[in-house]
C-alpha positions as CSV (number, residue, x, y, z in Angstrom):
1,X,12.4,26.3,21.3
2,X,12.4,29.9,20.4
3,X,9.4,31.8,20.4
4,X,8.3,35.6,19.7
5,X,5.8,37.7,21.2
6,X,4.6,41.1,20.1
7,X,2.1,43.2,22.4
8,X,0.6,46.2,21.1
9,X,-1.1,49.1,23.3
10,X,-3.3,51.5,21.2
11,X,-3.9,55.1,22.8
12,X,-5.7,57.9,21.4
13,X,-3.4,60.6,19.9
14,X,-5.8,63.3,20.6
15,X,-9.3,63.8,21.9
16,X,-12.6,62.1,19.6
17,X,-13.5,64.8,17.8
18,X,-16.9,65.5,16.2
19,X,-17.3,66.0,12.1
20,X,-18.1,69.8,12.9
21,X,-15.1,70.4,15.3
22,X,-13.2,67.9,12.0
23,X,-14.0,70.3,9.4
24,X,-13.0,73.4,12.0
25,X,-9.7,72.0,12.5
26,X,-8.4,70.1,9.7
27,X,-6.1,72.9,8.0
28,X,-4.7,73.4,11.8
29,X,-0.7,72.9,12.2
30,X,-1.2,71.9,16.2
31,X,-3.8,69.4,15.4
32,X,-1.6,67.8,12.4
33,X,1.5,67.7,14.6
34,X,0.1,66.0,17.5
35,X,-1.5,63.5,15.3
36,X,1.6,62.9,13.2
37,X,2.4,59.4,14.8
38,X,-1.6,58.5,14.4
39,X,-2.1,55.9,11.6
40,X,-5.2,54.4,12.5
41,X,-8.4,55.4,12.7
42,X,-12.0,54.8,13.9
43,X,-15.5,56.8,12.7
44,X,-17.7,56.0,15.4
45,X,-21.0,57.8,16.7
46,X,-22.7,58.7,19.9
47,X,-25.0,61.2,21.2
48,X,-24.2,64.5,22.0
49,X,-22.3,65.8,24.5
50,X,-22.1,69.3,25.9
51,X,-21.5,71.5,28.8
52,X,-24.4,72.9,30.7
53,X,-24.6,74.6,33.9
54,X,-21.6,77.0,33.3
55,X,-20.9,79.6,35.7
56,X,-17.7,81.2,36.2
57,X,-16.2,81.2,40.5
58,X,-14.3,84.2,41.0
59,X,-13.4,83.7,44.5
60,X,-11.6,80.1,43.7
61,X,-10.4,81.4,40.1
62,X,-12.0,78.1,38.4
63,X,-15.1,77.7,35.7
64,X,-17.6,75.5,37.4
65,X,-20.1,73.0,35.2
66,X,-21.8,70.0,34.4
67,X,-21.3,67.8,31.3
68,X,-24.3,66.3,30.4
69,X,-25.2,63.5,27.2
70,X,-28.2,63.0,25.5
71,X,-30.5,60.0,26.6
72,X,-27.6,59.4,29.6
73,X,-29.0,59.6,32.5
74,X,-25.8,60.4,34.5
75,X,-24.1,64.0,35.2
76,X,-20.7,65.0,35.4
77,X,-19.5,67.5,38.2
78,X,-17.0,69.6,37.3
79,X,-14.7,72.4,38.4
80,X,-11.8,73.4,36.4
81,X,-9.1,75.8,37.5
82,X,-8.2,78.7,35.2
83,X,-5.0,78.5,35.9
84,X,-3.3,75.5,34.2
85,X,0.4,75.3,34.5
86,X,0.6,73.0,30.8
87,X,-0.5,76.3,28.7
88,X,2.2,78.2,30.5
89,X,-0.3,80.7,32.6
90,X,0.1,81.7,36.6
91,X,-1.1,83.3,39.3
92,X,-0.5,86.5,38.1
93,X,-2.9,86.1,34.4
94,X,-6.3,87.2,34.1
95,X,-7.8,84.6,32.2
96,X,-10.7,85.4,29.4
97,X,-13.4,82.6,28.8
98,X,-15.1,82.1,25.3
99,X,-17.4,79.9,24.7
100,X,-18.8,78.4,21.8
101,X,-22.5,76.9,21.9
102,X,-24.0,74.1,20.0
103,X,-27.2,76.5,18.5
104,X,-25.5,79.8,18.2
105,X,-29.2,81.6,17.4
106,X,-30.1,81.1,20.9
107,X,-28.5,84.5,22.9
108,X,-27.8,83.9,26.5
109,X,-27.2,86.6,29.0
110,X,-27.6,85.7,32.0
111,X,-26.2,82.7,34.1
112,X,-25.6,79.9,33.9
113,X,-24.9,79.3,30.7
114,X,-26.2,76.5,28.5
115,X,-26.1,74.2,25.5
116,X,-22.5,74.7,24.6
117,X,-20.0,72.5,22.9
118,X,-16.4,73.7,24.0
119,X,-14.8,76.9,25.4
120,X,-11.7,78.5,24.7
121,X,-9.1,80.0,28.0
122,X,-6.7,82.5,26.8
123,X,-4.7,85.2,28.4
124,X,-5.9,89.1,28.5
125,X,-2.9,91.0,28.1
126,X,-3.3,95.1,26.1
127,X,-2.4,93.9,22.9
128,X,-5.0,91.4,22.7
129,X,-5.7,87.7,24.1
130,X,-3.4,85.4,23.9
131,X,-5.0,81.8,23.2
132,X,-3.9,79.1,25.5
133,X,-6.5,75.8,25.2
134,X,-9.8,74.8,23.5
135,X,-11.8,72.6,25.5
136,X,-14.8,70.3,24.3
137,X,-16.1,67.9,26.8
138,X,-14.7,64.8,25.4
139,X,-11.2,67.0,24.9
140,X,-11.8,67.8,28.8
141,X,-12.3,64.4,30.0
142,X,-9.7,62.9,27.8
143,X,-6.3,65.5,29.3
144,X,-8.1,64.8,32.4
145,X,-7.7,61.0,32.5
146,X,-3.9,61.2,30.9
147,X,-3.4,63.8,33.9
148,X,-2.1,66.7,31.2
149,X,-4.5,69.3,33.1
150,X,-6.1,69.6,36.5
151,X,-9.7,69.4,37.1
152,X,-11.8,67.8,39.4
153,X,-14.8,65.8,38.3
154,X,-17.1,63.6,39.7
155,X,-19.7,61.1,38.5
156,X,-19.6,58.0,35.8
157,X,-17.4,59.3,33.2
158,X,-17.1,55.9,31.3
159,X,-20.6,55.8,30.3
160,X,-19.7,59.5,28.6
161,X,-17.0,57.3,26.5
162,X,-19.3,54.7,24.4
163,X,-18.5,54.5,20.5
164,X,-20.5,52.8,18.0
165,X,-18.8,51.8,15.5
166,X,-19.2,52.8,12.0
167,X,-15.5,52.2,10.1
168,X,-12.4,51.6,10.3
169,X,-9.4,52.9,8.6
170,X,-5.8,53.5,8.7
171,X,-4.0,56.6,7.2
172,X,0.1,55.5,6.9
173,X,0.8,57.6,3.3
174,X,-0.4,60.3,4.9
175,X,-2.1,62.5,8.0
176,X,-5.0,61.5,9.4
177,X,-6.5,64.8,8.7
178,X,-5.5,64.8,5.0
179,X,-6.6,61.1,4.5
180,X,-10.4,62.1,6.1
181,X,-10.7,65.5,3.9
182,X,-12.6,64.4,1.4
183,X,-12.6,61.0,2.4
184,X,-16.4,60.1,0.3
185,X,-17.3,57.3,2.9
186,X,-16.8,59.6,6.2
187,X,-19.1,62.2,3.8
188,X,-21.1,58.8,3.6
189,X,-21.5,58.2,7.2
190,X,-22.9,61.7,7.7
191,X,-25.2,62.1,5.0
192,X,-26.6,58.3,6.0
193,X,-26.5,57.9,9.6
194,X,-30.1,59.1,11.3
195,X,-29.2,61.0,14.7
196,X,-28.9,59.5,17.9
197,X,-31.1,62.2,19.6
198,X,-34.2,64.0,18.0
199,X,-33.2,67.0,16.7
200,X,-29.0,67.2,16.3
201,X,-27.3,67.0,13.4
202,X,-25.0,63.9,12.2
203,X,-22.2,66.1,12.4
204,X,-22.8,66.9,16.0
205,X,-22.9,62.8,17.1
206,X,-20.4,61.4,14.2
207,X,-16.8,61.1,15.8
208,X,-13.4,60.1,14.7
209,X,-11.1,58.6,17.4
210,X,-7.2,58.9,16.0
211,X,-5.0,55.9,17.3
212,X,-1.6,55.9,18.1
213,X,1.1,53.0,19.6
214,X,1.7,54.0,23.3
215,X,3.8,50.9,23.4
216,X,4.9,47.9,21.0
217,X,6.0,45.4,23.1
218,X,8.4,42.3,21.3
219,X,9.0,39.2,23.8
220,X,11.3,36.8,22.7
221,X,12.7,33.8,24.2
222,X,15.4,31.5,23.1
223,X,15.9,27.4,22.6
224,X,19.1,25.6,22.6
225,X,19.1,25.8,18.9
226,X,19.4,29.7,18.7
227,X,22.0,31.5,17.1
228,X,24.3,34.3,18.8
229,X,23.3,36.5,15.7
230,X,19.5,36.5,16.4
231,X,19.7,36.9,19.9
232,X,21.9,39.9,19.6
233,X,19.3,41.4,16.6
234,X,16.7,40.9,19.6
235,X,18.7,42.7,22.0
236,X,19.1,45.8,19.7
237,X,15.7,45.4,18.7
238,X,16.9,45.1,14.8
239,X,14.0,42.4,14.3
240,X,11.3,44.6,15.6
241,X,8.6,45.2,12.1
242,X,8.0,48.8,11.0
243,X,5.2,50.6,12.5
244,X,3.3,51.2,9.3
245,X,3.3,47.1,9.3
246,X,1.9,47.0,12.4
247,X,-0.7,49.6,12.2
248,X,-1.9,47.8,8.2
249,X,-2.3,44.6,10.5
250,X,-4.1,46.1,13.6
251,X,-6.5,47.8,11.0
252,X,-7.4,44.1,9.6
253,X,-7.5,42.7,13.3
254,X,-10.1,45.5,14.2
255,X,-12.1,44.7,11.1
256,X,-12.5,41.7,12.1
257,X,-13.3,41.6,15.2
258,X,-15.5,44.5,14.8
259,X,-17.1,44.1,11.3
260,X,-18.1,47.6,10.8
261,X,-20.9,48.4,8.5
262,X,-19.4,50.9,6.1
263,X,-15.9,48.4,5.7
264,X,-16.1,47.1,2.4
265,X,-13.0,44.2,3.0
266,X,-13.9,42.8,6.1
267,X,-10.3,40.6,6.2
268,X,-12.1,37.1,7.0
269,X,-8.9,35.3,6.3
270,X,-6.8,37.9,8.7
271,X,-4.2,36.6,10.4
272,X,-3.5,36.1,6.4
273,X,-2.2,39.1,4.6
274,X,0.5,40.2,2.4
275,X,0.8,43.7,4.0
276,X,0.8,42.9,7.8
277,X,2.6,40.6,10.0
278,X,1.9,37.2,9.2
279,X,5.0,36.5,7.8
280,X,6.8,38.0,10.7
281,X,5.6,34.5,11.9
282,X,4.7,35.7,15.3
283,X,4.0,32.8,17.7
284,X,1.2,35.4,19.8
285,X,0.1,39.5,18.6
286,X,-1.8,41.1,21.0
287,X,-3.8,44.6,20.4
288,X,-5.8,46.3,23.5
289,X,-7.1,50.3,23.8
290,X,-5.4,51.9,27.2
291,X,-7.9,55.1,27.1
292,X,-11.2,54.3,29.2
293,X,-13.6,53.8,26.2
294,X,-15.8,51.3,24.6
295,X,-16.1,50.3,21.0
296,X,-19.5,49.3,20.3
297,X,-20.8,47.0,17.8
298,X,-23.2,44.3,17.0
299,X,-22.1,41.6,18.5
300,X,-21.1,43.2,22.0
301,X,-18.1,45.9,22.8
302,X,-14.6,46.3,23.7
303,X,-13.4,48.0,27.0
304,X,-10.3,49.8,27.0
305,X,-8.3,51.0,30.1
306,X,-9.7,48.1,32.2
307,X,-5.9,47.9,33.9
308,X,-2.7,49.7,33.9
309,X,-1.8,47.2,30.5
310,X,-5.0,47.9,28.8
311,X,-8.4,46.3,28.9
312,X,-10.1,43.9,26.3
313,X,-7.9,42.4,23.8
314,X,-7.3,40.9,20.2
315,X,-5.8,37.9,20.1
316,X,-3.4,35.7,17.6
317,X,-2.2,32.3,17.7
318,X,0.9,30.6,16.2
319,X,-0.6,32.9,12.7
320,X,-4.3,31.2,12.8
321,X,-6.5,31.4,15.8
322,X,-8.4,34.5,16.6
323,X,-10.6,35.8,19.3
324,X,-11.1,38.8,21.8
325,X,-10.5,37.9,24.9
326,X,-12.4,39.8,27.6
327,X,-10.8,41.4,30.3
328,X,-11.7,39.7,33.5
């Protein structure tokens, strides 16, 4: 009996980043190339998050801080080395910090410094600095946990990756960042949505997490009755459906499961579409989140990152049953 498989691990493309830090960077080259293979989308919201406690160590080169969230009761410790070997700077830089704070009318002198949304390293050299990486803390503790810059921190920084979940959306004719300029129901979310915490605004707490494929996994296995001519197409991986396919149906899958508020086609008869793989006749699809975050919604959450393969996980049967199974 032959029977096909197709496992699907979903990783952030880049760091969440806030509707402010959204309308700073959306006409930026950097952020649209290393979003390029990100089709899918999720406008989420949580409280805000910012770096307090800054104060620079001369004597071990590094920036020393806290990251702290609104209403979370737990800190992050954190001590970050100026010299990071990914931007390209050594031993031999001087390294300039600039930092940007979340109320700019508030002037702060004297250390440590508080109340600050992201910080920028770059190189002094006479002709001017040379910028080498932006930081927020969510951008932080996202290289951090792919292990693309050192840092050391300590303390729960799972509870600091919590989503509620207000859409979800796909963006295959086009960037993510051109689909969401403009897009009237991500203006929606932020006019509507109260804040979190008293006294922030929407665009401070509303997030976009960008989606890519780390892997797309096809397993297939062969009968008695198979042909030499399929089971060399599987070998070459000519059977294997185009990603834009399998992003349309993980979009309908997350629906779904999620049933986000601000969705108007909520995709009830999913696995049933026209557009996504249900005529791929797939015997089992699988969709799980590798990054260490949580997807919350009414009806309970999904955890990502639970295991080296992923954590939680959407699940199809033979084109008709549906469920998330939770990791155990």
């Amino acid at each position: 009996m032959n029977r096909k498989s197709l496992l699907n691990q979903l990783e952030l493309a880049y760091a969440p980043l806030t509707a402010y830090e959204f309308a700073i960077v959306k006409d930026d080259n950097l952020i649209e190339i290393a979003l390029e293979k990100a089709s899918l989308y999720v406008i989420a919201q949580r409280p805000v998050i910012t770096f307090e406690n800054v104060v620079p160590n001369l004597d071990q080169y590094q920036l020393n801080f806290d990251i702290h969230q609104k209403g979370n009761p737990n800190i992050l410790t954190c001590k970050l080395p100026l010299i990071q070997p990914i931007v390209g700077s050594s031993d031999k830089d001087t390294i300039a910090v600039a930092i940007n704070y979340l109320d700019k009318s508030i002037k702060q002198d004297t250390l440590p410094f508080n109340n600050i949304h992201g910080f920028s390293l770059a190189k002094h050299q006479e002709q001017g600095n040379e910028f080498l990486i932006w930081f927020s803390p969510e951008k932080l503790l996202q290289n951090w946990w792919k292990g693309d810059i050192e840092c050391e921190i300590i303390g729960d920084f799972k509870s600091f990756t919590k989503y509620k979940v207000h859409y979800v959306g796909k963006a295959t004719k086009q960037s993510i960042l051109k689909r969401l300029t403009g897009h009237s129901t991500f203006q929606d979310i932020i006019s509507l949505e109260s804040p979190v915490t008293e006294k922030q605004l929407p665009a401070n707490e509303i997030v976009i997490l960008p989606f890519e494929f780390q892997d797309n996994l096809q397993i297939q296995s062969f009968g008695e009755e198979a042909n030499a001519k399929d089971m060399v197409a599987a070998l070459h991986g000519d059977n294997y459906p185009e990603q834009e396919k399998v992003f349309l149906d993980a979009e309908k899958a997350l629906i779904k499961a999620i049933q986000p508020v601000y969705n108007k086609e909520m995709f009830n008869n999913y696995p049933f579409s026209k557009d996504g793989l249900y005529n791929d006749n797939y015997d089992a699809i699988s969709y799980t989140f590798m990054d260490p975050i949580s997807l919350l919604y009414n009806d309970g959450e999904i955890k990502g990152g639970l295991s080296p393969i992923g954590g939680d996980f959407i699940l199809i049967l033979d084109n008709s049953e549906f469920k998330l199974v939770k990791h155990e």
